[in-house]
N, C-alpha and C positions, 0 to 999 in steps of 0.2 A: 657828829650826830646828824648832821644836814646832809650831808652824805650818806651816811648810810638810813635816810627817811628815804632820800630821792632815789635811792637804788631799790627800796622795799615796793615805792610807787611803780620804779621800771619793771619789777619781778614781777608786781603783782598784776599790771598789762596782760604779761608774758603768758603770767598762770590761766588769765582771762581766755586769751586765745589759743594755747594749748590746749581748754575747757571745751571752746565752740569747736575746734577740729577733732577733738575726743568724739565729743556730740554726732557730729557729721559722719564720722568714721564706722560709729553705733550703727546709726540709724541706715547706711551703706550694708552693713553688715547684715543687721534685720532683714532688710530687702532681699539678699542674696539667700538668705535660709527660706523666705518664701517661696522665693523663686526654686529652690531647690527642692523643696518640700514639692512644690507643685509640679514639677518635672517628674520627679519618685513615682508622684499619684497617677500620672498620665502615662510614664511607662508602664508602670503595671497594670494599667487599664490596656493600652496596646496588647501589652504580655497576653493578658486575658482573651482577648479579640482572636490573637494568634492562634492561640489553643483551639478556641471554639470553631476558628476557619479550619484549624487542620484536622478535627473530628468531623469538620461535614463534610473536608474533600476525601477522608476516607469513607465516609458513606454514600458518598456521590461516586467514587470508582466503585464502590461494593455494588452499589444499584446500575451501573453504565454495565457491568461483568454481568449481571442478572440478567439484565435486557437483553447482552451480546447470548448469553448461554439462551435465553426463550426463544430470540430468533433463531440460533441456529437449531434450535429443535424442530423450531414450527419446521422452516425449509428441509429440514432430514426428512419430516415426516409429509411434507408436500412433494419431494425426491421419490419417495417407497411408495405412494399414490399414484405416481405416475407411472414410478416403475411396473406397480402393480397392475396398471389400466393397460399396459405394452405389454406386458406378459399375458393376460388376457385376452389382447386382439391376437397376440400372437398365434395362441391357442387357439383361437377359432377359427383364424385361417388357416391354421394348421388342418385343423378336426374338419373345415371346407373342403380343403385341396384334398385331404387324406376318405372323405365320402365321395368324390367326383370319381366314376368311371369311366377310364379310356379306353377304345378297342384299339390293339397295336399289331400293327403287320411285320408281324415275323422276317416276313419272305423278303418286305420292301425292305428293312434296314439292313439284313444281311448282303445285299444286293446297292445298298447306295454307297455315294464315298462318303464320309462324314464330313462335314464344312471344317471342323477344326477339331482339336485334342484336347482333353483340360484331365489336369493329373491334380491328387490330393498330396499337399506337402508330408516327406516323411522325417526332414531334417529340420534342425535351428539352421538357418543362414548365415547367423552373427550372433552374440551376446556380447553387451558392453555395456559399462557404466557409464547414464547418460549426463545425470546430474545428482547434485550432493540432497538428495530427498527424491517426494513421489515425481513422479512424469505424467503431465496431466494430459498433454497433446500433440499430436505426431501427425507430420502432413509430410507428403513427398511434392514434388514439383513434378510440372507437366511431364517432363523429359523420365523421370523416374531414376534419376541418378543423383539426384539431391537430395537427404532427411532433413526433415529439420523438426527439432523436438523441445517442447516446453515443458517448466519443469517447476518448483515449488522454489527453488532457487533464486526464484525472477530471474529467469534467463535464459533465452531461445540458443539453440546450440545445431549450426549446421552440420553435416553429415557427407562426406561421396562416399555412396555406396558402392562396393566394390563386387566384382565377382565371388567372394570367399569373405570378404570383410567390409569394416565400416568405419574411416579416417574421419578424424574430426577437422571441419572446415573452419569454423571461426566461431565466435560466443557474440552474440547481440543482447548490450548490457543496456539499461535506461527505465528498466520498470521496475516502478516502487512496492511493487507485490508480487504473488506466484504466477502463472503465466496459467492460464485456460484454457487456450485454442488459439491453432497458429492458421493461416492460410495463403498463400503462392496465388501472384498476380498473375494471369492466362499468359504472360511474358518472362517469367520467372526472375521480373527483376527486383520486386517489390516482395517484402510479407508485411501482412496484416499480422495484430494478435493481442487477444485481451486479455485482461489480468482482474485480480481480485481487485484492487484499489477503483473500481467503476472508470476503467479508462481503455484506449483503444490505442494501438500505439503502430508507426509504417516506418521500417527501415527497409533499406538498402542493401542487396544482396552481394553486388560488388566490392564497396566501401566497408558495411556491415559498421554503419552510421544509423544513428537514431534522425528521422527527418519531421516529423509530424504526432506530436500526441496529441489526443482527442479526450478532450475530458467532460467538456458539456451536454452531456449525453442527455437531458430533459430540456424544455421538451425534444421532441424528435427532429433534430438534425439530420441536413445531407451534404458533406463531405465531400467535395471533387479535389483531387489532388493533382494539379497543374506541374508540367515540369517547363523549367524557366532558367537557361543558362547555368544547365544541372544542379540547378537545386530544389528541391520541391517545397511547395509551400501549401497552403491551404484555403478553402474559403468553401464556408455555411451558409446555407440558404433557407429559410425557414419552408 
């Protein structure tokens, strides 16, 4: 009987602190479902956040396209104003020279040698495809034996003109938009040439190397491009 009291006293210790770690295990438990509870409630408030961000960054491109479509309206229609103001002067310089009268000596031009000859073309010279879309801008170089033509591709594309035909000389790659207008350095070593992206960009006619892009175009920069142990570099001056 003393025995089995003093085991009943050891059990009931046992039970004791099996009781407090129950306890403790509870109250761990509790904690984590609030914790989890509260995670639930914060994700879905995120969740919600997300939604309402990605409804206004589709309204935010719908409205950047709107603005991009009204500029390009206004500039078409500031384009046809000006084109209209050029066909205009046109016309009156036309309707000027076409009221101006000149008295012409017969006698004297049948009788002079003419300085020089100028004939109207009756042929195409070449046809070729220049670039994968429109072709915006076409410059020959001094000599007149070099094209070189830009193109919607963003991409200047040399040319040797040939007697009968027109070989392709090499592609100047580097601009992040359609190409505008090309232009030939008075030494035909250099082209200038702008693009849609508001940039100005100078390669190399040799290497047909990109050397120089210009992007700071506000306010009014002046650009000298230095050559220096062939390579050219730049420098702005306000």
């Amino acid at each position: 009987l003393t025995e089995a009291e003093t085991t009943i006293i050891v059990l009931t210790d046992e039970k004791k602190q099996l009781e407090t770690s129950l306890s403790e295990i509870e109250g761990g438990n509790q904690v984590l479902r609030d914790e989890h509870q509260a995670l639930q409630i914060a994700y879905a408030s995120i969740e919600e956040k997300l939604k309402i961000l990605h409804f206004e960054n589709i309204a935010l491109v719908e409205r950047l396209m709107a603005y991009k479509a009204h500029d390009a309206e206004i500039l078409n229609k500031e384009n046809e104003h000006f084109v209209k103001i050029k066909q205009a002067q046109m016309q009156k310089e036309l309707e000027e020279a076409a009221s101006e009268v000149k008295v012409v000596n017969t006698d004297r031009i049948l009788f002079e040698t003419p300085l020089l000859s100028t004939s109207i073309p009756t042929k195409v010279h070449s046809k070729f495809e220049a670039h994968e879309g429109e072709v915006n801008a076409l410059q020959f170089n001094a000599a007149g034996r070099m094209l070189a033509s830009g193109g919607g591709d963003r991409k200047i594309k040399l040319w040797d003109v040939g007697q009968n035909s027109c070989s392709l000389r090499g592609s100047l790659t580097g601009s992040n938009a359609g190409i505008t207008s090309v232009e030939f350095d008075p030494n035909g070593a250099l082209i200038l040439a702008a693009s849609n992206d508001f940039a100005t960009r100078v390669w190399t006619v040799e290497d047909q190397r990109l050397r120089v892009s210009l992007t700071n175009q506000t306010p009014l920069y002046f650009w000298i491009l230095k050559e220096t142990d062939s390579m050219y570099t730049e420098e702005n001056n306000f």
